[in-house]
N, C-alpha and C positions, 0 to 999 in steps of 0.2 A: 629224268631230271631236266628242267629248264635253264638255260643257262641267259645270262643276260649282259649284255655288252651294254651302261650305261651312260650317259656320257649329261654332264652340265655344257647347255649351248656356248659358244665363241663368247667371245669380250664385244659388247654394248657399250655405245658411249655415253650409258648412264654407270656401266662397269669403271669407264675410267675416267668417268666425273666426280670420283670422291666416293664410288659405289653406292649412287643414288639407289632406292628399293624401286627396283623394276615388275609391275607385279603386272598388271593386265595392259597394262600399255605394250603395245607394237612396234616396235624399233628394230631397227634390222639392229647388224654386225659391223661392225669395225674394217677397217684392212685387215686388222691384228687379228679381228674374231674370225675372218675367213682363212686367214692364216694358220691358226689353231686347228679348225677343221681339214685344212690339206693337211696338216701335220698325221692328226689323225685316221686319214685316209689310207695316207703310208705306213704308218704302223698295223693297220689293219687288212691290208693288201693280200689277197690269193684266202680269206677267211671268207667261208660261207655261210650268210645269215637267212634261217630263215623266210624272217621278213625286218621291216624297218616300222617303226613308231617314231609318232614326237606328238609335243603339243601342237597345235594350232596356231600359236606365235609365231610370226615368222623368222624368230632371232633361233629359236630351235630348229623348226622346219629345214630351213636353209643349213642350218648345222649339219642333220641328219642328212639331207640332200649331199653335200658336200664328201661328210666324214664317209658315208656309207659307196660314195661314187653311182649314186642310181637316183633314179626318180619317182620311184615306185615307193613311197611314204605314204606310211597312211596315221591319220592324224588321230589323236583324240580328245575331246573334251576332258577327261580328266587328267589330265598329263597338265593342264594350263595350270600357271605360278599360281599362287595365293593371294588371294586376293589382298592387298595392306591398306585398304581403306586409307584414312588420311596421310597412312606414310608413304603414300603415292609420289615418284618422283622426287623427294627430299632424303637428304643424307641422313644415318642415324642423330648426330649429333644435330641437322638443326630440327628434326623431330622431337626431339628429347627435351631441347628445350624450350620447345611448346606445350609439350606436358609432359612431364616425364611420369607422370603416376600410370599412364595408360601401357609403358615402354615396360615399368615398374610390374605391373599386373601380367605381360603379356612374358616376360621374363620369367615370373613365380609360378604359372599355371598357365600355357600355352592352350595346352589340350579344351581350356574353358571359357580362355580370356577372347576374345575379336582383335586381329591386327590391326592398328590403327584406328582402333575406336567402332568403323562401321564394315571390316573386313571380316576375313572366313576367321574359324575356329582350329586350332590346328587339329583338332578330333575328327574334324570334319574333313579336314583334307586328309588326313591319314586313313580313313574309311574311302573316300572315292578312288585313292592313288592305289591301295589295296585291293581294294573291286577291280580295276585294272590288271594288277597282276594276277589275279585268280583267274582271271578269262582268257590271260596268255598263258598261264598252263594248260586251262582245256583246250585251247587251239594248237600248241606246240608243248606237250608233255615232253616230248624228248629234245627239241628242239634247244635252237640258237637264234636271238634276236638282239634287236641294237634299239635303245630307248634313248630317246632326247629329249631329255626334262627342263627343271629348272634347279637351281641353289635352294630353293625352299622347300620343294616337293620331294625333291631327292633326300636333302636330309631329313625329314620330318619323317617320310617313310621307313631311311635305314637304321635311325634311331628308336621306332616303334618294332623292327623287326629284331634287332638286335637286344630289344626287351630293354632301352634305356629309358627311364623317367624323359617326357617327349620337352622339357624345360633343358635337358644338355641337350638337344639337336646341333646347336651352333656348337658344340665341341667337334662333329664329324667337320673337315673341308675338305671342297670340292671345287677345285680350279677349275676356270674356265676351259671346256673343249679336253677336258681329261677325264682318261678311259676308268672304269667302275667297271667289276665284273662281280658278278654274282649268282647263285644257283638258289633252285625252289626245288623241293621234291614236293610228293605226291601231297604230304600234311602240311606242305604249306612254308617247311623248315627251310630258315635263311641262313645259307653262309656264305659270307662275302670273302673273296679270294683274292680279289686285287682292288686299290684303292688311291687311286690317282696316280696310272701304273702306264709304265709302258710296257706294251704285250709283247 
């Protein structure tokens, strides 16, 4: 069994601009956000991982660097947020209204709809996020690892694993720089054990 120490990266000061949608942009951490990650440093102290993942962003990266206390991260292209096409940088409401049929659409049928009109599919990212975890059971079947994602990829994923209609994703939250644990056996079965937890 895989077990997996999850974590959504630190607070961005697009997190605490009104939680603008941070999707492929590159923005480091807050004080707050590196804060969060000592946090979780300490709660996780004398626990041996594995190894370490994140996305490529460096607002994750630096999380996992941080939370994990090592340097040894290794990154991955599918781990990176979602793409939100136009809702790039802007808060929900003043996307919404700019058009809110597109908000409308991507609410009713995620799995079909494009974020922001020219962004990913949520189908689409839940197939690459899952190809992910399937490659970290074959590299550590019995193992213990630490993932640093994003808010969007994280839920999109634990809302397809937990077999929810992928349109309540935004029902899962996931605070910034808090702990997510969860195991994989051999078929692939997800059960999630802690949920913005401290261990």
């Amino acid at each position: 069994m895989l077990k997996v120490y999850l974590l959504r990266h630190g607070e961005t000061q697009y997190n605490a601009d009104g939680n603008r949608y941070c999707g492929r942009t590159d923005i480091n951490l807050t004080e707050k956000g590196l804060k969060q990650a000592e946090t979780v440093h300490k709660q996780l102290k004398g626990l041996d991982m594995d190894a370490i993942y994140s996305s490529p962003l460096q607002r994750a990266k630096i999380t996992a660097q941080v939370a994990s206390g090592s340097d040894d991260v290794q990154t991955d292209e599918r781990l990176i947020e979602v793409d939100f096409g136009a809702w790039e940088g802007k808060t929900k409401e003043e996307f919404i209204a700019e058009d809110l049929k597109i908000w409308e659409s991507w609410m009713l049928d995620p799995a079909n709809s494009r974020a922001g009109r020219t962004g990913e599919r949520a189908d689409d990212v839940v197939k690459r996020v899952d190809a992910f975890y399937k490659d970290m059971y074959e590299k550590h079947p019995s193992g213990t690892i630490m993932v640093v994602g994003h808010n969007g990829i994280n839920r999109l994923y634990m809302a397809y694993k937990l077999g929810m209609p992928l349109k309540y994703y935004r029902r899962i939250v996931q605070e910034n720089s808090s702990l997510t644990l969860f195991s994989l056996d051999e078929q692939g079965e997800f059960s999630l054990m802690k949920l913005n937890a401290i261990v």
